[in-house]
C-alpha positions as CSV (number, residue, x, y, z in Angstrom):
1,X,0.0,0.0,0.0
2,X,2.9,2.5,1.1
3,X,5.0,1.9,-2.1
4,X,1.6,2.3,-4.7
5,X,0.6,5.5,-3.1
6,X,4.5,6.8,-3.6
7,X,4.4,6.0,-6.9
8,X,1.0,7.8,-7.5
9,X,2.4,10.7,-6.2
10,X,5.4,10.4,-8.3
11,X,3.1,10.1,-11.1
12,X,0.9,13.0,-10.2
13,X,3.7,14.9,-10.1
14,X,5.0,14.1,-13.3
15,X,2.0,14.4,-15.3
16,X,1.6,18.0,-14.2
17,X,4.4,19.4,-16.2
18,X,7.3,18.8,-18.7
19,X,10.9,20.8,-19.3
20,X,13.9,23.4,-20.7
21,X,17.2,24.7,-20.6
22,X,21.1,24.9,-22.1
23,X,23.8,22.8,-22.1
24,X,26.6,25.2,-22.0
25,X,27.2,24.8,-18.1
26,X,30.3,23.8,-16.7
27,X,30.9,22.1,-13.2
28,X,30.5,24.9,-10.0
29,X,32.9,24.6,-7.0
30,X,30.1,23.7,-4.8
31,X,29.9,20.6,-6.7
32,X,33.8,20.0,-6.6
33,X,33.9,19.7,-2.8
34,X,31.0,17.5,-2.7
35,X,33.0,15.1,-5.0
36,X,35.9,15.8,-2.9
37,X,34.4,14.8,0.5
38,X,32.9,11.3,-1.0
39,X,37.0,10.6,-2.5
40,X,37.9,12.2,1.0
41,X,36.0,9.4,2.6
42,X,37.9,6.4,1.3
43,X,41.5,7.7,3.4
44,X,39.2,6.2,6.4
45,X,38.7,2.4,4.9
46,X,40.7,-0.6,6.2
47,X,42.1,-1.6,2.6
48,X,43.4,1.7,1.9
49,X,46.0,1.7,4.4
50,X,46.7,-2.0,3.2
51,X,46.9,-0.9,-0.2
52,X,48.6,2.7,-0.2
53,X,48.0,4.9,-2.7
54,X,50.2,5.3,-5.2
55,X,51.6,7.8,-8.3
56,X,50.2,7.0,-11.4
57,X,53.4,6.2,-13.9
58,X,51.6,6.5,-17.1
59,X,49.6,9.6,-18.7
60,X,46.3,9.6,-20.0
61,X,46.2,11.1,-23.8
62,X,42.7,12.8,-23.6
63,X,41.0,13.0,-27.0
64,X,41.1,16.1,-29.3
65,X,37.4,15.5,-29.7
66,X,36.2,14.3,-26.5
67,X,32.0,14.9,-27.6
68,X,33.0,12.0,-30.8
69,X,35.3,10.4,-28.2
70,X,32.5,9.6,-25.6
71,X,30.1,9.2,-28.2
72,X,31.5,6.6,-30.1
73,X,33.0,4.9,-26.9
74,X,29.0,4.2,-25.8
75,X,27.9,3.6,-28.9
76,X,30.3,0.5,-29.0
77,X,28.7,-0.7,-25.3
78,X,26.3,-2.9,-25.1
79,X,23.8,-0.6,-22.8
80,X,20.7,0.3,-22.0
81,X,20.7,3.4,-20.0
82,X,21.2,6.3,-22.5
83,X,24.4,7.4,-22.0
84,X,26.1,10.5,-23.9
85,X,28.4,13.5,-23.7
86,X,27.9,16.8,-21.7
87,X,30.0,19.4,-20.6
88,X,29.7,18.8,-17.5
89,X,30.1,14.8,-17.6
90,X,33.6,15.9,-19.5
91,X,33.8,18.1,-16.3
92,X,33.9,15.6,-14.1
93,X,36.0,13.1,-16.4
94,X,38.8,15.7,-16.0
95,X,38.7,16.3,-12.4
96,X,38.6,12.5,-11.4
97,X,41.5,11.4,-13.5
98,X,43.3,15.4,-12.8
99,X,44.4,15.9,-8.9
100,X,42.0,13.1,-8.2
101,X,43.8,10.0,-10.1
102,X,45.7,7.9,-7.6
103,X,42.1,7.5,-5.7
104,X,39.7,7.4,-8.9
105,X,42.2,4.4,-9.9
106,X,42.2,2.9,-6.2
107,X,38.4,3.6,-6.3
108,X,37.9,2.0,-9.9
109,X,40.2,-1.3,-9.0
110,X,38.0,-1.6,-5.5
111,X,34.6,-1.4,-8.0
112,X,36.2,-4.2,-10.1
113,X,36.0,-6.8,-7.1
114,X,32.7,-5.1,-5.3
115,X,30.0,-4.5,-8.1
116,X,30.2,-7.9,-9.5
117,X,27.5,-8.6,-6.7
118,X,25.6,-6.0,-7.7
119,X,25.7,-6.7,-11.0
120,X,24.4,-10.1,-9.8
121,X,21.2,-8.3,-8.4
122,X,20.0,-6.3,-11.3
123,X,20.4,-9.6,-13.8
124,X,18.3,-11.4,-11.2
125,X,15.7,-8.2,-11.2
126,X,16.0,-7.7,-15.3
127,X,17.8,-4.1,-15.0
128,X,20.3,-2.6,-17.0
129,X,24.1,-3.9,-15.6
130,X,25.5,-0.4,-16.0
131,X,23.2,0.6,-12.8
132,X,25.8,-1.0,-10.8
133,X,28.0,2.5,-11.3
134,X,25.0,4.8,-9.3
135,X,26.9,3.6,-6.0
136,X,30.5,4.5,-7.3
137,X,28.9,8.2,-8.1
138,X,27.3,8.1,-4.9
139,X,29.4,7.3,-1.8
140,X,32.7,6.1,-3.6
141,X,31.4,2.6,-2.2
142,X,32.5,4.0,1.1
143,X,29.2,2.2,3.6
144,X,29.9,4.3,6.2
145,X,29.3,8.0,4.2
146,X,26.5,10.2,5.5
147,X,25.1,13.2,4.0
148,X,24.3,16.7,5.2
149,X,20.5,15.1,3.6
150,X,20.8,12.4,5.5
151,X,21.4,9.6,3.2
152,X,23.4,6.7,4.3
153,X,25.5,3.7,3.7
154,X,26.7,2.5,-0.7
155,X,23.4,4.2,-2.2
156,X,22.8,6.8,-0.1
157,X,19.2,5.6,0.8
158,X,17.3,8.5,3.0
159,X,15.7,7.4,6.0
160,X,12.3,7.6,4.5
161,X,13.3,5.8,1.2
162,X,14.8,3.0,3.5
163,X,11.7,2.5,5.5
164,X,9.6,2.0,2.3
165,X,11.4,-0.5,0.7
166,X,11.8,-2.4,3.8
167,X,15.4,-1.6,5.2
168,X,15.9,-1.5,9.5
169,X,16.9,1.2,11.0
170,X,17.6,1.4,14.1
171,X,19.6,2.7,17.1
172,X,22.3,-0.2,16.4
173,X,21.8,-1.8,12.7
174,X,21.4,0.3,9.6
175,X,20.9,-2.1,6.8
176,X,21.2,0.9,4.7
177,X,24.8,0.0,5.4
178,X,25.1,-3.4,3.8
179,X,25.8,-3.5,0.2
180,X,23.9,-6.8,-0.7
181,X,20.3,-5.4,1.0
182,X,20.8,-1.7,0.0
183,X,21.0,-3.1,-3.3
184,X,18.3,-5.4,-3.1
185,X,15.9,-1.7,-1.8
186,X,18.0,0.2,-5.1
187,X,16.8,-2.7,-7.9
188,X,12.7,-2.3,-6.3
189,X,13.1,1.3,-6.2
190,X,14.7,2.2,-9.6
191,X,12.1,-0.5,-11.1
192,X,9.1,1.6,-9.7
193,X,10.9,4.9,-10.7
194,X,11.3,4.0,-14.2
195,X,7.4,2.3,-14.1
196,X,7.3,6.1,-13.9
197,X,8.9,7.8,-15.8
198,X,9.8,5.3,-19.0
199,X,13.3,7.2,-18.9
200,X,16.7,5.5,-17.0
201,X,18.2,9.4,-17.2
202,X,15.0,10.8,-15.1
203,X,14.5,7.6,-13.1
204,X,18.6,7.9,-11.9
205,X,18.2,11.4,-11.3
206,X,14.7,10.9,-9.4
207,X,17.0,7.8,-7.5
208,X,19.6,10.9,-6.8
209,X,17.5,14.0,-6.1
210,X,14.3,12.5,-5.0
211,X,10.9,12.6,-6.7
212,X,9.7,15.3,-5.8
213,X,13.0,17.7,-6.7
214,X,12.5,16.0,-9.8
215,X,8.5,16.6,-10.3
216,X,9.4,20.2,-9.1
217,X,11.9,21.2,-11.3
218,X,10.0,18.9,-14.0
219,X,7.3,22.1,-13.6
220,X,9.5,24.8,-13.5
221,X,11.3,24.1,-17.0
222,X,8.2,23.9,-19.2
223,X,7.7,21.6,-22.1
224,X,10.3,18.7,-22.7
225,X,11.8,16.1,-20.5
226,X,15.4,16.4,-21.2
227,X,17.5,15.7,-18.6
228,X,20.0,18.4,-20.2
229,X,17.1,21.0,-20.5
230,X,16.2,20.1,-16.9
231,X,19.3,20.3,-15.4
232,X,19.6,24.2,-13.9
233,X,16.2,23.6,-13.0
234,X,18.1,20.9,-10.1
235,X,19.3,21.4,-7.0
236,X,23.4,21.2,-6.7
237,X,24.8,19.4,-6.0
238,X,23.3,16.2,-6.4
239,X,22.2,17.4,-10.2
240,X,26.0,16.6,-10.6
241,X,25.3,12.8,-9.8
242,X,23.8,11.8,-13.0
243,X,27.2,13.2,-14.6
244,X,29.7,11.4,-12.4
245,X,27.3,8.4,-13.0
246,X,28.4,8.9,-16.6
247,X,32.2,9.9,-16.2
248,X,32.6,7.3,-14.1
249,X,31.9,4.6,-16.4
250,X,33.5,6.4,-19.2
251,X,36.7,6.4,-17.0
252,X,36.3,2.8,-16.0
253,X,36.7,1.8,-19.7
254,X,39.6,4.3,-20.4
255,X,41.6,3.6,-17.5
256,X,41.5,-0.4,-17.9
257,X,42.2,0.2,-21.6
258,X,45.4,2.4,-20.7
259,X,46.6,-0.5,-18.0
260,X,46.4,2.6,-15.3
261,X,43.5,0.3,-13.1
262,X,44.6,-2.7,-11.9
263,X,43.3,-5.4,-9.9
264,X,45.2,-5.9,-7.1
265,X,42.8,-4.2,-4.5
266,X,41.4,-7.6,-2.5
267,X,38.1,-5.9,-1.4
268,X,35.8,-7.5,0.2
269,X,38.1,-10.7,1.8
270,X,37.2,-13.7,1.9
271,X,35.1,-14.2,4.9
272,X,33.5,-16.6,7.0
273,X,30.1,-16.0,9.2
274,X,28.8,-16.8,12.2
275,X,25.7,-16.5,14.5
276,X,25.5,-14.3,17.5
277,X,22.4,-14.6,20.0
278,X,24.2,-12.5,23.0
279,X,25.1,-9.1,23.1
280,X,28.6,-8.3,21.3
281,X,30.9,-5.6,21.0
282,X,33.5,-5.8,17.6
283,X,36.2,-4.8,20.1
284,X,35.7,-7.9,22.2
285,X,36.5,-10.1,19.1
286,X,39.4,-7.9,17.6
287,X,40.7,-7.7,21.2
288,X,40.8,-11.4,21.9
289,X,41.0,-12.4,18.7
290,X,43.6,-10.1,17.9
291,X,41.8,-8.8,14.7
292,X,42.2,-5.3,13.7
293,X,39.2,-3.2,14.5
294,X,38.5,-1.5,11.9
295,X,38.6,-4.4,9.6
296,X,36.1,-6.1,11.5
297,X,34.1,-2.4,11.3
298,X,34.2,-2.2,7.6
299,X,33.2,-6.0,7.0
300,X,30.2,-5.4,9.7
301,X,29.2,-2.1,8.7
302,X,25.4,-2.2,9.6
303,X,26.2,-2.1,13.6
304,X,26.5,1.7,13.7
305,X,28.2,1.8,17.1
306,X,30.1,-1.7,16.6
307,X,28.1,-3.5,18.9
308,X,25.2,-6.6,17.9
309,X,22.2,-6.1,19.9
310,X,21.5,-9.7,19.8
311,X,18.7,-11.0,22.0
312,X,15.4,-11.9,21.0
313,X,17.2,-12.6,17.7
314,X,20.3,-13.8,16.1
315,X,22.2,-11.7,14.2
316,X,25.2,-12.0,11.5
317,X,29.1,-11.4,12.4
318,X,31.6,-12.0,9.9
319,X,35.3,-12.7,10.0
320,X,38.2,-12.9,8.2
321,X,38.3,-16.4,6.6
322,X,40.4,-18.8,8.9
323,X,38.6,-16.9,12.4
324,X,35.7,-18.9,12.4
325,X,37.4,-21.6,14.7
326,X,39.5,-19.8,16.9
327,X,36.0,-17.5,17.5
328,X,34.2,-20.8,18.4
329,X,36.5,-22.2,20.7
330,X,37.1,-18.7,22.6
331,X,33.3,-18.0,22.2
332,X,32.6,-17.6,26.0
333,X,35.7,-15.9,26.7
334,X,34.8,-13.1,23.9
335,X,31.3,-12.5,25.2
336,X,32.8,-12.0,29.0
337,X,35.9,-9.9,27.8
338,X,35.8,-6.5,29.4
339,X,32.3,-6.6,29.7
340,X,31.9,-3.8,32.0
341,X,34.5,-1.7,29.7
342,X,32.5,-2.4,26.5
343,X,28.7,-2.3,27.7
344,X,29.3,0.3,30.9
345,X,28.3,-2.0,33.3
346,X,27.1,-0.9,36.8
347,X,29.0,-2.8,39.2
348,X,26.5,-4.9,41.7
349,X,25.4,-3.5,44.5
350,X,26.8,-5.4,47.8
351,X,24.2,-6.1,49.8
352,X,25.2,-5.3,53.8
353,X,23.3,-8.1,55.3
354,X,24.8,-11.0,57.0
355,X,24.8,-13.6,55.2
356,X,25.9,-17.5,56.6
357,X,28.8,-18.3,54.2
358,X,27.7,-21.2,51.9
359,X,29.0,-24.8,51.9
360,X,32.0,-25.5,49.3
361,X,29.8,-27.7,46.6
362,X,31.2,-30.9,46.3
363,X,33.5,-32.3,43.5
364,X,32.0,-33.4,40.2
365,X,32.4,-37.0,40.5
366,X,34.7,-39.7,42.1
367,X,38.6,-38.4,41.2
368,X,38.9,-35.3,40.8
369,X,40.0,-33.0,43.6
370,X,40.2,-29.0,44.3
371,X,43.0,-27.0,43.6
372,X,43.4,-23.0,43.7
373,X,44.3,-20.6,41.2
374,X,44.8,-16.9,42.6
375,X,43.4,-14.3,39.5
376,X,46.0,-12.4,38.3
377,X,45.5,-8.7,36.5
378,X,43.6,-9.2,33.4
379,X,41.9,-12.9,34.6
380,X,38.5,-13.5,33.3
381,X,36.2,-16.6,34.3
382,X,36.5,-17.3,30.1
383,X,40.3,-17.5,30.5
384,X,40.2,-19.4,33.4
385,X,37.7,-21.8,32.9
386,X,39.3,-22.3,29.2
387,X,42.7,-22.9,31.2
388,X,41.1,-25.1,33.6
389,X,39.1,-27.5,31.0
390,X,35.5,-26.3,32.6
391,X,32.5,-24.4,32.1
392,X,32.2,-20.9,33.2
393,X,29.1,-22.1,34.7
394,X,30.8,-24.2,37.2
395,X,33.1,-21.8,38.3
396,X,30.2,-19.7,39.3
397,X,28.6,-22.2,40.8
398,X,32.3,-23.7,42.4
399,X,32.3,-20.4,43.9
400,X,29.5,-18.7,44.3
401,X,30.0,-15.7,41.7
402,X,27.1,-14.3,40.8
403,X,27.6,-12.7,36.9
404,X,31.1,-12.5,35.8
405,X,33.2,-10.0,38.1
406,X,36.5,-11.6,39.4
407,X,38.9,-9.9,41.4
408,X,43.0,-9.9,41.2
409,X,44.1,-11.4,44.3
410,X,41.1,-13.9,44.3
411,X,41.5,-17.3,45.0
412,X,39.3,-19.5,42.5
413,X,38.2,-22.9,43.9
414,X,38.4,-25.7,40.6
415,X,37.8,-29.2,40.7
416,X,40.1,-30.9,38.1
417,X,41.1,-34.5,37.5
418,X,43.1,-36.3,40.4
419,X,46.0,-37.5,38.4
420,X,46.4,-34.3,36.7
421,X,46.4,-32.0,40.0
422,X,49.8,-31.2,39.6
423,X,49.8,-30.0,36.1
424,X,46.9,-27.4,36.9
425,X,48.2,-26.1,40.1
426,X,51.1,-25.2,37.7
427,X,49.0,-22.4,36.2
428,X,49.2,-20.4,39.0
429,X,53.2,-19.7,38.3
430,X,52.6,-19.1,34.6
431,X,52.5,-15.7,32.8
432,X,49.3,-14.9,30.9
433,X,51.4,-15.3,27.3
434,X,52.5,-19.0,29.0
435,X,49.2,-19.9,30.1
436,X,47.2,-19.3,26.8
437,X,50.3,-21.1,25.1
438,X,50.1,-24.7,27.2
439,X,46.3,-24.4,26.6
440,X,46.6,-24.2,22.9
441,X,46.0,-20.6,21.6
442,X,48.6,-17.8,21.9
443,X,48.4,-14.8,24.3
444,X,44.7,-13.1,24.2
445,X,43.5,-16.0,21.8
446,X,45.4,-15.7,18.4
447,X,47.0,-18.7,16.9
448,X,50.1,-19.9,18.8
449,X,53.4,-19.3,17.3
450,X,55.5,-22.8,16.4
451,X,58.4,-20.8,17.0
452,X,57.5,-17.7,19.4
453,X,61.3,-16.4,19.3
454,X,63.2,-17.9,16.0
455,X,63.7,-16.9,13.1
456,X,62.6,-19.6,10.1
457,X,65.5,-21.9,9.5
458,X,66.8,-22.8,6.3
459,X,64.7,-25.7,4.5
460,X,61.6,-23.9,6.3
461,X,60.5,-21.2,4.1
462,X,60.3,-20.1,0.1
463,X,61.1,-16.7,-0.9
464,X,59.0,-14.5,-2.6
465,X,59.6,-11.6,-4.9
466,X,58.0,-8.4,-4.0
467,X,56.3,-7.4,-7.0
468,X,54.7,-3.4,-8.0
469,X,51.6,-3.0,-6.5
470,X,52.2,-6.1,-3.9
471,X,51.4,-5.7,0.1
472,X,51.0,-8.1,2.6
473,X,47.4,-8.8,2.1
474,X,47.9,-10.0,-1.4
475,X,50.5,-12.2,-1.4
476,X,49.2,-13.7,2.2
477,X,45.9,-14.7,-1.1
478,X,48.7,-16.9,-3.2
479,X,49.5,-19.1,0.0
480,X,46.8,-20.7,1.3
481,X,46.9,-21.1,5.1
482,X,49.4,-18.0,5.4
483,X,48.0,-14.5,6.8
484,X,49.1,-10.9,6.4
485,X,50.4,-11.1,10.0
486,X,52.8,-14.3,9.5
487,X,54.2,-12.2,6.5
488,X,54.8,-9.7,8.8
489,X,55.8,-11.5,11.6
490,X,58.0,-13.9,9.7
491,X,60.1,-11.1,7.4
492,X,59.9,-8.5,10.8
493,X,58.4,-5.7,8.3
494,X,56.3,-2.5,8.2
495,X,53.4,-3.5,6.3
496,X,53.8,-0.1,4.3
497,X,57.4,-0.7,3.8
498,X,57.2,-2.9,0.7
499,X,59.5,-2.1,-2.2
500,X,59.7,-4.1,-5.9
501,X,62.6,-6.8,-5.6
502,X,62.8,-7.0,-2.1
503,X,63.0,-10.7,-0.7
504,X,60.4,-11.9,1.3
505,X,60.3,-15.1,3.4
506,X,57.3,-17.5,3.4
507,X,57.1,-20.5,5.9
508,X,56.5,-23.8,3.6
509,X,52.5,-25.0,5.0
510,X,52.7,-29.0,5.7
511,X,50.1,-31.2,4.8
């Protein structure tokens, strides 16, 4: 019901006029910093700092006739959406690949690996493919831009627009955020506006500007419905979207023709998923997990304040591929980590009443006896009961703990196995690093090292070539099994610090 009476307002406002104006308008400066803050945006994205920018080696030989240029460039794509030259779309072609080039080609190489998917969509919903560049124009892909109108996330969706086509919004989750279902709302939206207005130019710039900005300025032109006739009739400068929509894809097929985008930019990673049903914060997993943060941000963009509000309902994490395990068997330790850090937990309130101290529960079963481990300076009951071979819940109920708060200085009552008494009582002379290192992981739950402190030996390792354009990220992609880090950690590098020819060393993986 909501969507057929917006599209009969559309409509309505359509039918009530038609359009005019010249084409001899050349990009404003207003438009020129709102370009500027979308390509400003990307310095705050995860891959960027794993793939720095670079200088762009070769030059681009512009056409002496850029109109016949672009013209016969489209002509020879097989499209749907009428695309064509303008002064302003040559504008814009100029100012990306000007003082803008080292990001448009970042930015263009990043498109390569993302739109794929949404390409995906619009075949699935009969659209035309070249849709897929409205996002590029729009947020530079960046899921986290928001605009002074209040649009959000790849496509910019306002919250209104969002709402109708059926996209949660809420104090902790904007699905506005996550490419696959913000494209899912852009496919049903752009279908109804073109159900519209039988034109891709006027439905994209009705996507861009809103309805009614179009209806209006529709009106005030007069007689034809021209998007070039239209155009000063447009607010600015989102009137400049359509344009970039344009230059974008003209410089898409230029730069890949000149060699000057590459493909070397491994966004998104390959990732692996997994179900949370308790309340989360993405700096319990990158802390335990020693993850960076603001990878896990950009791969989880729809919580807005990095935390899942899961309760009544599950919700979606993702991780790098190869976390998946070390999350599930460090599951209860992340939930309890720093709890009262994360979440700004009120301490409990001790009651002052006399209480009679309880009885010590009994042991488990016949042969195991208690031992004592004293909590040490960053102790949780995760850690400990991970240590130990037990359930949080017994050391609760071991102890009488009510929640999870654990004191240093503590002493923890833990029934263990008779003939291995010895062994745990051990723990309590261990460091943190040494205690996470006999239980299997490595100090706060990573991997463990095979080698903590040595170098690979000879026989050990291959060497690999540094190549132009290589970082740590994508040569970690021709090894399976290897991460960025090992590459670090093995060759005792700066991940920025990468030069062609230098020697790097890669530990052989055994079968």
């Amino acid at each position: 019901m909501g969507r057929t009476f917006f599209c009969g307002l559309i409509f309505w406002g359509f039918s009530a006029g038609m359009i005019a104006q010249s084409d001899s308008i050349s990009l404003n400066p207003r438009s020129k910093d709102f370009f500027s803050e979308k390509m400003a945006s990307l310095d705050s994205l995860w891959i960027l700092r794993q793939v720095p920018l670079s200088p762009v080696e070769k030059n681009i030989a512009y056409p002496d006739n850029p109109e016949e240029s672009v013209s016969t460039l489209f002509m020879e794509m097989d499209k749907e959406v009428p695309l064509g030259y303008s002064n302003i779309m040559w504008d814009l072609v100029l100012w990306y690949s000007g003082e803008q080039l080292p990001k448009t080609r970042f930015l263009l190489s990043m498109a390569r690996e993302v739109l794929p998917a949404v390409e995906d969509v619009f075949i699935e919903e009969g659209l035309p493919v070249e849709l897929k560049y409205m996002p590029v124009a729009a947020s530079a892909l960046n899921p986290h831009l928001r605009s002074p109108r209040g649009g959000a996330g790849s496509w910019q969706f306002t919250y209104s627009a969002a709402r109708l086509y059926e996209l949660n919004i809420d104090s902790y989750v904007d699905q506005r955020r996550d490419l696959h279902l913000s494209t899912r709302a852009a496919a049903q939206m752009l279908k109804d506006l073109y159900g519209v207005y039988q034109d891709w130019q006027l439905a994209i710039t009705a996507f861009y500007c809103g309805p009614a900005t179009l209806n209006r300025a529709i009106r005030r032109a007069g007689t034809a419905t021209d998007y070039n006739r239209i155009y000063s009739f447009l607010p600015a400068p989102q009137r400049d979207l359509y344009p970039a929509f344009t230059a974008l894809i003209y410089l898409d097929s230029l730069l890949h023709q000149t060699g000057i985008i590459h493909n070397d930019v491994p966004w998104p990673p390959e990732m692996d998923t997994v179900s949370i049903d308790k309340r989360l914060h993405l700096g319990q997993v990158a802390q335990v997990l020693q993850l960076d943060l603001h990878l896990l941000k950009d791969i989880n963009p729809v919580y807005r304040r990095s935390l899942i509000p899961a309760s009544y309902y599950s919700f979606e994490l993702r991780l790098p591929a190869g976390c998946k395990s070390d999350f599930l068997a460090l599951e209860d330790s992340i939930y309890h980590y720093r709890d009262t850090f994360f979440f700004g937990l009120r301490p409990q309130v001790k009651v002052s009443a006399r209480r009679s101290s309880p009885a010590r529960p009994e042991a488990p079963t016949e042969g195991h006896v208690a031992v004592y481990y004293t909590v040490k300076p960053g102790d949780n009951l995760g850690f400990i009961a991970q240590w130990f071979s037990v359930q949080t819940a017994q050391l609760r109920y071991w102890n009488n703990i009510r929640g999870n708060r654990i004191r240093a200085g503590q002493k923890i009552l833990i029934y263990v196995p008779s003939a291995r008494a010895d062994y745990y009582r051990g723990y309590d002379k261990l460091t943190h690093s040494q205690k996470q290192q006999r239980s299997g992981v490595a100090s706060q739950g990573a991997a463990p090292k095979t080698e903590p402190d040595e170098a690979l030996r000879p026989g050990e390792y291959t060497i690999y070539v540094v190549q132009s354009g290589d970082n740590p990220w994508s040569i970690a992609r021709k090894y399976p099994g290897v991460s960025s880090h090992d590459i670090i950690r093995w060759n005792n590098i700066d991940a920025r610090g990468l030069r062609p020819g230098q020697e790097l060393k890669i530990k052989k993986v055994t079968e």
